[in-house]
N, C-alpha and C positions, 0 to 999 in steps of 0.2 A: 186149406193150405196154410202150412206157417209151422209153428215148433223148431224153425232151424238155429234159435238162440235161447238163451237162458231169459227165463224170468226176472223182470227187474220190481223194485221195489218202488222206483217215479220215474218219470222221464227218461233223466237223466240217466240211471242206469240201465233202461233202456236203448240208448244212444250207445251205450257205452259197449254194451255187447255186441249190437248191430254194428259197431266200428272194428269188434275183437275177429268177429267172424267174417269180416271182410264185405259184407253190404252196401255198408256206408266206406266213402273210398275218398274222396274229396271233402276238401273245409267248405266250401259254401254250403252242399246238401248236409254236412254236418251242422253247420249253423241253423238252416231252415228248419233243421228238424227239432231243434234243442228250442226252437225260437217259439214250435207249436208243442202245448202239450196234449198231447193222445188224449187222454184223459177228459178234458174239456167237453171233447164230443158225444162222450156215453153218455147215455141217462143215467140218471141216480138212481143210483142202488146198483149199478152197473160198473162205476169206476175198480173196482176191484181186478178185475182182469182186463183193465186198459195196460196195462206195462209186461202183458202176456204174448209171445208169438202168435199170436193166434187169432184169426178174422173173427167179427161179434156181427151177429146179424138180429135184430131186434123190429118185427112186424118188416117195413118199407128201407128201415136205416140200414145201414150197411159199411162196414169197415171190411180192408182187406188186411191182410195181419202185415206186419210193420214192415216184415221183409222184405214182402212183395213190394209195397211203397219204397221201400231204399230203393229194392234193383231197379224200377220204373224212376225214380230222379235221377240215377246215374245214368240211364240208357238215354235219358233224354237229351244231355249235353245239354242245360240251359244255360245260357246270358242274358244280360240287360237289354232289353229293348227286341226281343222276340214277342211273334204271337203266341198263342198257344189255345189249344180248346179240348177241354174235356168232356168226352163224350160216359156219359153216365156221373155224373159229378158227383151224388151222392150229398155225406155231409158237407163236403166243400173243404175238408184238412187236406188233402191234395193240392187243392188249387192255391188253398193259401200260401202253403209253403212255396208252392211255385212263384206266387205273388212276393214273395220278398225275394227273390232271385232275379227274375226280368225286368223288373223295376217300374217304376211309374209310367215309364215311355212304352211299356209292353201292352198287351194287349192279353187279356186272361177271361177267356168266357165258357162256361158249362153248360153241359143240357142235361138233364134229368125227366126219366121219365113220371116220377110221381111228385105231387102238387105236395106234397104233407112234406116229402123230405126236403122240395128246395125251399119251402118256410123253417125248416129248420135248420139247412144251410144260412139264411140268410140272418136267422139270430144268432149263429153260433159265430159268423162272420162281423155281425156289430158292435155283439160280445167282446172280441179280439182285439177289434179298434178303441172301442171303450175304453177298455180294463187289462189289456193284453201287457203285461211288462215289459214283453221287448217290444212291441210296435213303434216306440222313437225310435229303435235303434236302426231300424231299418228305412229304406224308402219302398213303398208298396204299390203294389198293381192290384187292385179292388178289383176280384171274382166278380161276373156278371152272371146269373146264373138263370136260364129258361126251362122252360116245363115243355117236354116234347119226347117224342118219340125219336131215336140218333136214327132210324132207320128211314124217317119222312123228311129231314133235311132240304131244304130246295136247292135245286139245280144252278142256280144262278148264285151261291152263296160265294163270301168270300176265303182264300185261303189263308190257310197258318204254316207259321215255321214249324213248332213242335204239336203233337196229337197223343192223346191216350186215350184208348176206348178200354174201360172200366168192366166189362163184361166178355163173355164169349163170343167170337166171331166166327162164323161156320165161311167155311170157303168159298160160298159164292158170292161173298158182301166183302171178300175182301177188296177186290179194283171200288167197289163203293168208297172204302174210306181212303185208297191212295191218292182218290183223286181231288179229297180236299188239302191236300199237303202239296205245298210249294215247292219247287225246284230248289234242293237242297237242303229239305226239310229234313226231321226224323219222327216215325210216327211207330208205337210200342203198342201194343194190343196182343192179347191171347189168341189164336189160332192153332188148332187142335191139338188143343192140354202144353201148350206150349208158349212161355212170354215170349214175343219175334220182333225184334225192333228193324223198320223197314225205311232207308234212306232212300231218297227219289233223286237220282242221280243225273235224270234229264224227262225230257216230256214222257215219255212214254217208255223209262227205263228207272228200275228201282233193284238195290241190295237188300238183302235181309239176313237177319243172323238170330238161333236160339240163343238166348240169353237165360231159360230157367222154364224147368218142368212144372205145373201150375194145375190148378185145377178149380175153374171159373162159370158158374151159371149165366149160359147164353143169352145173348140180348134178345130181347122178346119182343117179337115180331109182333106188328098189331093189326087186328082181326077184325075185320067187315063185310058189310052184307054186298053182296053183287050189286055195281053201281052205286056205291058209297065211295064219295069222294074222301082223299084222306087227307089227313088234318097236316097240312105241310110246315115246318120246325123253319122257323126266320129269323137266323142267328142274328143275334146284338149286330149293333152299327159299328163299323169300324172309322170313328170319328176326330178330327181334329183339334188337338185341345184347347179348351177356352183362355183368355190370359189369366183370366185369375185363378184357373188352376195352374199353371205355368207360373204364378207369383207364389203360390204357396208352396207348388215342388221346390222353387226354387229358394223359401226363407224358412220351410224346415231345413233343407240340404246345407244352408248355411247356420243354423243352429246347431244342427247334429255337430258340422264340421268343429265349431266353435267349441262346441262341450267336449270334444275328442282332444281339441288341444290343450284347455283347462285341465280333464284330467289329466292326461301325459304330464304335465307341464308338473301338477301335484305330484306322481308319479315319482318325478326328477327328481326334484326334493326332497322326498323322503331317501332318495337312495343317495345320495351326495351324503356322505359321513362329515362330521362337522369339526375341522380344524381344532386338533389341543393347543394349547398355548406353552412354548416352551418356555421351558424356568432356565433363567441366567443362575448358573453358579457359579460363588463366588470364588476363589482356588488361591488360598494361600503360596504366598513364595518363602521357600526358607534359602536362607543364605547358607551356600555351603562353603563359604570362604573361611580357612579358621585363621585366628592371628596368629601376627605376629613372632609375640612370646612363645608361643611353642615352637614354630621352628628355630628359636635359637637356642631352646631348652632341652632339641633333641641333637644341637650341633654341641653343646656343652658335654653330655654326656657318652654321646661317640667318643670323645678328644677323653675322656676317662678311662675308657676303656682299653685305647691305644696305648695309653700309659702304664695302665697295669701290664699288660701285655709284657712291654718292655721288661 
């Protein structure tokens, strides 16, 4: 699935199409997205057709093509301080971007079912923090990401505001995943060939709406012998934070703030045009007074005239 945009030559024009064509629809999943580059996630020798519509599946890795990713952050209406859990996490460029949208206070956890790709989520994720250029710019919610099956989940787990299941979901799994979404959640999943983002509206009442025709390899059921117990999925803790994380959300958040206002402040300055100085000119006065002697020079000569006259 994918091809609904033009080929871009980085990111950026990337972004730029997804915004033309209407995908990308709001400034923050705009930001999120410009903040991750696609790119980062391929293998090498692969980057070449990261700024392509088009989903890259490589052995276990797995990208869905960009598109799809827009419509899935816009269906999801996030804010700061949501949970959120993706089911099939994959590389983890999903969760990230979601991780600088819900913010430090959020709650951002993944499941995946193969061992190879959430090690490679999790270097592509330390990667980001490392050496990521915008990661100051942002406050983030650090992807937690587990190796499991989305289909063994245990019963007792806890829920989230927002959900995305990353794979096909056949119709009898669907009450499976609404019932790990909160009262007034929204939870986005494919259900047959179809993106359906599904609000739970009260206990046992939920809306749903197509959002985009799709076409998604189903989540894969896992297979045992009779009387094999099955390996049951123990999402992350949903845990209170320590102070000293609470000290350092809270002296980047004041640094950020700080550099935001240095540069404006630079910003100001250069646009403030800088006062000419005016020149005093000096302005001669002429006297247009004229003497005397002439006006009695011109009463002489009238009195001449009257006499000829005569």
């Amino acid at each position: 699935m994918g091809g609904a945009v033009s080929a871009g030559e980085d990111n950026d024009d990337l972004i730029d199409n997804l915004k033309e064509a209407q995908y990308i629809r709001t400034e923050k999943v705009e930001q999120a997205f410009r903040a991750i580059d696609r790119g980062d996630y391929y293998l090498d020798g692969y980057r070449d057709s990261a700024y392509k519509d088009l989903a890259w599946k490589h052995g276990n890795i797995h990208l869905s093509a960009p598109c799809i990713y827009s419509e899935v952050m816009e269906a999801l209406k996030l804010q700061p301080g949501l949970s959120f859990l993706n089911l099939g996490s994959g590389t983890g460029y999903l969760s990230t971007m979601v991780g600088l949208i819900i913010g430090p206070f959020g709650v951002n956890h993944g499941v995946e079912l193969h061992k190879d790709v959430v090690e490679y989520a999790r270097e592509k994720l330390d990667d980001f923090i490392k050496n990521g250029d915008s990661f100051d710019k942002f406050e983030f919610c650090e992807p937690v990401f587990v190796v499991g099956n989305c289909l063994e989940i245990s019963t007792d787990s806890h829920q989230y505001d927002r959900i995305y299941c990353g794979a096909g979901v056949q119709k009898d799994h669907e009450n499976y995943m609404k019932v790990l979404l909160k009262i007034g959640g929204t939870l986005v999943m494919p259900i047959e060939d179809q993106l359906t983002q599904i609000t739970r509206t009260g206990q046992c009442t939920w809306e749903s709406k197509n959002i985009l025709a799709v076409s998604f390899a189903p989540l894969v059921q896992q297979s045992r012998a009779d009387g094999d117990k099955s390996d049951t999925v123990q999402l992350p803790p949903v845990t209170v934070r320590s102070l000293q994380d609470l000290s350092r959300i809270y002296i980047r958040r004041t640094l950020h703030n700080l550099a935001n206002e240095d540069s404006q402040g630079r910003a100001m300055v250069q646009r403030v045009p800088q006062k000419r100085k005016r020149r005093r000119c000096r302005r001669r006065r002429i006297n247009t007074v004229r003497p005397t002697w002439a006006k009695s020079q011109r009463s002489h000569l009238a009195k001449q005239v009257l006499s000829r006259n005569e």
